[in-house]
RODO-2510 file (C-alpha; in nm, 4 decimals, decimal comma):
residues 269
     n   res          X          Y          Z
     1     x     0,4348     0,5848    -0,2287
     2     x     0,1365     0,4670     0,0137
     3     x     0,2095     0,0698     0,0605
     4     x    -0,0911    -0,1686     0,0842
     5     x    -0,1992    -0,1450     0,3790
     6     x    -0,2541     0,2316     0,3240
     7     x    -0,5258     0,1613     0,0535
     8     x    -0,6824    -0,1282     0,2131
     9     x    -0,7464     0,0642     0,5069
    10     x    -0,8733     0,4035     0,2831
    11     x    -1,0886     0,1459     0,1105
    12     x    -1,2492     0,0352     0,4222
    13     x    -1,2877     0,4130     0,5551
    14     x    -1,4701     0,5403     0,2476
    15     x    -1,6978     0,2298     0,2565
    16     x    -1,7789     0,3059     0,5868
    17     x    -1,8571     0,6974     0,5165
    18     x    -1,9972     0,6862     0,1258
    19     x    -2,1079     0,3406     0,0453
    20     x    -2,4903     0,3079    -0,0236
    21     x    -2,5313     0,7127    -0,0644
    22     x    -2,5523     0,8785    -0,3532
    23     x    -2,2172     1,0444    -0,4255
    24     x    -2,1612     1,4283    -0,5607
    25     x    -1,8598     1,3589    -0,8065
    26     x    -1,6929     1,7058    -0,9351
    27     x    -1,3387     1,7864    -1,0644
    28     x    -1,2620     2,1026    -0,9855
    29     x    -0,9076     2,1191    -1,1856
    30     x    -1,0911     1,9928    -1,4864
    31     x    -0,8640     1,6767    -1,5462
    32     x    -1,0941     1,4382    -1,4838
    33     x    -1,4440     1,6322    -1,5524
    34     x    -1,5595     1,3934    -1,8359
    35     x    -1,5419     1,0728    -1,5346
    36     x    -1,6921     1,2625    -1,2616
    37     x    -1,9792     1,4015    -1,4717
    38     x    -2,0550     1,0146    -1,5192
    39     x    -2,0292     0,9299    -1,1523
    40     x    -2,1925     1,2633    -1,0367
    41     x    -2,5364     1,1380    -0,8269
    42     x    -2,4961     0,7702    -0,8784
    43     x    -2,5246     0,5203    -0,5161
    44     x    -2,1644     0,3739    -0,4366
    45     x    -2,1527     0,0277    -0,4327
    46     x    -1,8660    -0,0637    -0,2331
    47     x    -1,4496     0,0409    -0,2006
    48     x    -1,2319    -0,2146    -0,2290
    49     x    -0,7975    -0,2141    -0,2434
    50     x    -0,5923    -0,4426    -0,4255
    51     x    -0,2043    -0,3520    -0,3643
    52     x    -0,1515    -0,0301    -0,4695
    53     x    -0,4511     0,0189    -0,6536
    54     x    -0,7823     0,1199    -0,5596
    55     x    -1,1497     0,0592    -0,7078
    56     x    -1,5092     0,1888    -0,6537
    57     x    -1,7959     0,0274    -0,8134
    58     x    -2,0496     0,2901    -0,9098
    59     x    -2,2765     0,0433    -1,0705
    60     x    -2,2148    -0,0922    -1,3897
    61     x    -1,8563     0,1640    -1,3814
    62     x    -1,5599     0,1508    -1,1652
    63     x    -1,3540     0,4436    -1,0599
    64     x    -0,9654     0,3636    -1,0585
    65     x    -0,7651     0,5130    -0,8551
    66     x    -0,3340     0,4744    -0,8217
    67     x    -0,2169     0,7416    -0,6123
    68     x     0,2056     0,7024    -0,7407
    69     x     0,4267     0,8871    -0,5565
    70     x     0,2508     1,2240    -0,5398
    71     x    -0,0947     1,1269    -0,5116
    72     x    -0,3185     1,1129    -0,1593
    73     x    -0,6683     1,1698    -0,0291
    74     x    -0,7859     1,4731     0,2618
    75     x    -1,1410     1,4304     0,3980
    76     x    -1,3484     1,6153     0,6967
    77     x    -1,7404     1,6105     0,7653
    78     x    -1,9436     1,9094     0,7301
    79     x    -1,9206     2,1505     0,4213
    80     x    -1,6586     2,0938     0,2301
    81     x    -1,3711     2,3764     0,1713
    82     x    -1,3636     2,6246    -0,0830
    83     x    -1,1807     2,4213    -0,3948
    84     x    -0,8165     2,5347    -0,4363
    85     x    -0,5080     2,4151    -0,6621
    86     x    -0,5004     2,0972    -0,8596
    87     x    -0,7899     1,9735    -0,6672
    88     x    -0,8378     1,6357    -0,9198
    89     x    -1,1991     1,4790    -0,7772
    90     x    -1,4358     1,6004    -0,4673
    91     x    -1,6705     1,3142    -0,3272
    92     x    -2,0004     1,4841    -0,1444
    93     x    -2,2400     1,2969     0,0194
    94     x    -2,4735     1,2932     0,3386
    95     x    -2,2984     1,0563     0,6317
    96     x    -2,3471     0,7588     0,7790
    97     x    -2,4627     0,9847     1,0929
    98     x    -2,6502     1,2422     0,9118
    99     x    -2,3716     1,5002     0,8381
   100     x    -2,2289     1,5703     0,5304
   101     x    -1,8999     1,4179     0,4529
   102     x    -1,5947     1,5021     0,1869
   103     x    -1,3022     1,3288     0,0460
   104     x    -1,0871     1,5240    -0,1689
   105     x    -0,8252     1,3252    -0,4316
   106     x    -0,5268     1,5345    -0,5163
   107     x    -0,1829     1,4117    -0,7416
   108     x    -0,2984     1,0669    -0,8725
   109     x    -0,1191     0,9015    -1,1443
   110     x    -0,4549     0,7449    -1,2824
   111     x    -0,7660     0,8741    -1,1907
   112     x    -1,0324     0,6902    -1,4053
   113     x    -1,3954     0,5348    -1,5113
   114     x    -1,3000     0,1614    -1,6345
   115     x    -1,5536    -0,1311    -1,6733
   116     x    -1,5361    -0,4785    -1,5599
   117     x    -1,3490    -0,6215    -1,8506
   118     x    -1,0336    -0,3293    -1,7494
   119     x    -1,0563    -0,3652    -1,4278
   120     x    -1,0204    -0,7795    -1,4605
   121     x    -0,7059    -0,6688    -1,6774
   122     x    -0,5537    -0,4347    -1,4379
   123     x    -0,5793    -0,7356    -1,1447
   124     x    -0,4498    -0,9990    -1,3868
   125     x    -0,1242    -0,7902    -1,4300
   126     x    -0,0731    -0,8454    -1,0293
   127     x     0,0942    -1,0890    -0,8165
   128     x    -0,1063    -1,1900    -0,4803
   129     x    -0,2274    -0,9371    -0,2425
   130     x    -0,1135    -1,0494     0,1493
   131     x    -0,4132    -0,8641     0,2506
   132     x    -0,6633    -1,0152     0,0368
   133     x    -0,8438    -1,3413     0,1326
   134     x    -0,7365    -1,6323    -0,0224
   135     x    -0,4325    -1,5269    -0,2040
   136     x    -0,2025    -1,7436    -0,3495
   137     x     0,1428    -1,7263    -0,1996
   138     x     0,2644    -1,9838    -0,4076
   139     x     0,1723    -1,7899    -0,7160
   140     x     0,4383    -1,5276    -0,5992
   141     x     0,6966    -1,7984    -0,5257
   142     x     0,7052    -1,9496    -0,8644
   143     x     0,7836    -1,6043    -0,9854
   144     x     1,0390    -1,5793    -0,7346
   145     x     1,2570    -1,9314    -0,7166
   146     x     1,2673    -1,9027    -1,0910
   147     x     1,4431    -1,6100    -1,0959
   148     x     1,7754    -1,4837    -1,1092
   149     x     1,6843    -1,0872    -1,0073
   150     x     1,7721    -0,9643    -0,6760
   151     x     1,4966    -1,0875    -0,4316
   152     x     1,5090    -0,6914    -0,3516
   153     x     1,4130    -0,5841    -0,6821
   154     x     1,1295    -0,9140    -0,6727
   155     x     0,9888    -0,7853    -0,3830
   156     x     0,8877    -0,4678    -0,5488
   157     x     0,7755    -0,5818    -0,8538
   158     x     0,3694    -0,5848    -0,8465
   159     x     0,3812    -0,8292    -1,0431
   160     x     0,5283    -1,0631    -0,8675
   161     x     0,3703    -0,9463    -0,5462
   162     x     0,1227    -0,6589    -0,5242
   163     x     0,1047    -0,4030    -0,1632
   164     x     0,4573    -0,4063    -0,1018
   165     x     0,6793    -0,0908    -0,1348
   166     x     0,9866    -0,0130     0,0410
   167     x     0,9284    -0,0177     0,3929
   168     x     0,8135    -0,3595     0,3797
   169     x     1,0500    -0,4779     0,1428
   170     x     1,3475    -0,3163     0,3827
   171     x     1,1818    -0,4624     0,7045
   172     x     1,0710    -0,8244     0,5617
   173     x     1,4054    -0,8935     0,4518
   174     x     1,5787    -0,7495     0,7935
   175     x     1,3186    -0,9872     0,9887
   176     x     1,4276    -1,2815     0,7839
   177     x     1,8412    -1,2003     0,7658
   178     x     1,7970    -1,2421     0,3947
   179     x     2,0344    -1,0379     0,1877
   180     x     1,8494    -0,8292    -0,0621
   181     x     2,1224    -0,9187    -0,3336
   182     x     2,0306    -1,2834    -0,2996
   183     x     1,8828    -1,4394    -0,5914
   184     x     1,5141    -1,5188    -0,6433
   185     x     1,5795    -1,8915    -0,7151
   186     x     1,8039    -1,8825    -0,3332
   187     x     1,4632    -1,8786    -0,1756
   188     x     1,3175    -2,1701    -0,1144
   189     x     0,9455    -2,2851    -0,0045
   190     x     1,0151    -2,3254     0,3367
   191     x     1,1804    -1,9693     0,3742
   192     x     0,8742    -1,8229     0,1777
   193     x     0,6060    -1,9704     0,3939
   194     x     0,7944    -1,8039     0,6934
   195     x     0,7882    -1,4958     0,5430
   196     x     0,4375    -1,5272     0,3494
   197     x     0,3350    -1,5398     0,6983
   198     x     0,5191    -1,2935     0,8463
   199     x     0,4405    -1,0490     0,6148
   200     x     0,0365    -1,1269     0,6483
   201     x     0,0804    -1,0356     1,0236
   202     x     0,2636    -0,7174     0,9292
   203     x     0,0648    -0,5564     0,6764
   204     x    -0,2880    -0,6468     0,8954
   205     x    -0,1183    -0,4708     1,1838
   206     x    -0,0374    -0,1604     0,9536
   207     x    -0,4124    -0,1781     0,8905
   208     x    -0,4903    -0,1725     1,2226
   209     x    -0,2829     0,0780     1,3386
   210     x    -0,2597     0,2775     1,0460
   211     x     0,1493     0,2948     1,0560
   212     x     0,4082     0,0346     0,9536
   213     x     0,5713    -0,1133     1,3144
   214     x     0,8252    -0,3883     1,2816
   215     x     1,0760    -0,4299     1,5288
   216     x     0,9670    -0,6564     1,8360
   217     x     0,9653    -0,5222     2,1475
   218     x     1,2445    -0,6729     2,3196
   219     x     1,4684    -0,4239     2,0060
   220     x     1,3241    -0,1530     2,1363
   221     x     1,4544     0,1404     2,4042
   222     x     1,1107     0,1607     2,5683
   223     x     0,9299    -0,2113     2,5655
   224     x     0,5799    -0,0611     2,6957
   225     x     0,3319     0,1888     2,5804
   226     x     0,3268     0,3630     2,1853
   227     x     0,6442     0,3135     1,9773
   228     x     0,7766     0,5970     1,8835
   229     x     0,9309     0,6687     1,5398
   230     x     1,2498     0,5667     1,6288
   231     x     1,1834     0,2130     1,7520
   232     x     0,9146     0,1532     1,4465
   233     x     1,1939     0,0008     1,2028
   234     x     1,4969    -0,1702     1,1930
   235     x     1,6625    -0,0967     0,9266
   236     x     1,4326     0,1223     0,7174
   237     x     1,5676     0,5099     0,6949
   238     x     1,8511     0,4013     0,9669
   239     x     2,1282     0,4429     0,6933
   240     x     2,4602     0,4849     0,9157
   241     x     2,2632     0,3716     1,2579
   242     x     2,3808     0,0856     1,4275
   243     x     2,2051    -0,2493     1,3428
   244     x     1,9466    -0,2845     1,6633
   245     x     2,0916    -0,7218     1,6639
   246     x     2,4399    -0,6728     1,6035
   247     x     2,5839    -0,3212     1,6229
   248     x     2,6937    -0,2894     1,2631
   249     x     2,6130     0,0455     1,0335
   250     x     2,2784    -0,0318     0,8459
   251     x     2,3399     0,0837     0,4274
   252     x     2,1879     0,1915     0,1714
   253     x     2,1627     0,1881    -0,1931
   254     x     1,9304     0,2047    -0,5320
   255     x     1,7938    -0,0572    -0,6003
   256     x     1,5173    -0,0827    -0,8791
   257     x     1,4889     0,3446    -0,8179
   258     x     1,4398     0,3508    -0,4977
   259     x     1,6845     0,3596    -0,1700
   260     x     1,7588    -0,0196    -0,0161
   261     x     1,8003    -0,0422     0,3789
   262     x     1,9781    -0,3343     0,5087
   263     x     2,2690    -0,4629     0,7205
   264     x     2,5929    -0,6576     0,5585
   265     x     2,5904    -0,8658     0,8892
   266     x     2,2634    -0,9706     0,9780
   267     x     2,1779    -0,9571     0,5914
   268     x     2,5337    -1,1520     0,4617
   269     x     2,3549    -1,4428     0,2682
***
């Protein structure tokens, strides 16, 4: 599933390309024809992400958009291709440099028109968003220190705190030598604000860069130039690789459905 800085960054991209224009809506596999008849020709407002989630304001109407596990977005300039498969919504509109440009939304879990009143319910159900300004770290704390759930299983609760999937949740926890089995109510404010922070710095570099990097570079076999796939994580898909700080086989389990990376060394408390 795409983590947050995935959206944030597709919100800013489709801003860039469709916002202001008048946007060609169509559902070619029918599932969502009623929505994109009402969006069909309207201006776009603006894109924006929260978490997982993403919006566009077409007016007085907001398209939803979750893309789940399956779910993700293609795009090109010129004419669009001929529609194929389960092809869910087409965006169509003249660029930002005259040419036409196409996004194409395939394998959402929602696709759909809300108004303000749903979309202020859908945002209430989340905990703070490290990439949005302002947000309230403490707000995710409370939920955290008063609880006896597996910071792991906290940590990807969107409720509790809303961008992070498991690549973060792996990585943060790695950076921090927090075992994932710890209680919530084991981490304490000071702890938090450390890794508050470090996750802010994270997830704006995955922005940047489009790709989640977060070993340092002295953990790394090559210090200079692009790191490569290999050196991008430290614990993260390594199941049965040596830890890159002290040598010992990084694990894996299920936790809350999906596969937990860490090390029993590094990660004992």
């Amino acid at each position: 599933m795409p983590e947050g800085h995935t959206l944030f960054r597709l919100a800013r991209e489709q801003s860039v390309l469709f916002a202001g224009r008048p946007v060609h809506v169509t559902s070619p596999q029918g599932r969502f024809e009623a929505g994109a008849a009402l969006l069909d020709g309207r201006v776009l407002d603006e894109v924006w992400s929260y978490g997982k989630h993403l919006f566009a304001r077409f007016g007085a109407d907001v398209l939803h958009v979750h893309l789940g596990l399956y779910g993700g977005y293609t795009g090109g300039t010129g004419a669009p291709p001929p529609a194929r498969g389960a092809l869910r919504m087409r965006w169509v509109a003249d660029g930002p440099d005259g040419d036409g440009v196409w996004t194409d939304l395939r394998g959402p879990t929602a696709c759909e028109v809300l108004a303000d009143p749903d979309v202020d319910a859908i945002l209430a159900r989340l905990g703070p968003d490290p990439l949005r300004p302002r947000a309230d770290a403490g707000r995710a704390l409370r939920r955290i220190a008063g609880s006896r759930t597996p910071v792991g299983a906290l940590l990807m609760d969107q409720s509790v705190l809303a961008g992070v999937g498991n690549v973060y949740r792996a990585e943060l926890l790695f950076r921090h030598q927090v075992s994932p089995f710890r209680p919530g109510r084991g981490i304490g404010a000071e702890l938090w604000a450390r890794m508050w922070a470090d996750l802010v710095t994270l997830m704006r570099a995955g922005v940047r860069m489009g790709r989640i990097v977060t070993t340092r570079p002295e953990h790394r076999s090559r210090t200079r130039g692009a790191v490569s796939l290999e050196d991008a994580r430290y614990v993260y898909r390594r199941t049965g690789l040596p830890c890159r700080i002290c040598g010992t086989d990084v694990r894996t389990e299920v936790m809350v459905g999906r596969n937990l990376y860490w090390c029993p060394v590094c990660q004992a408390t």
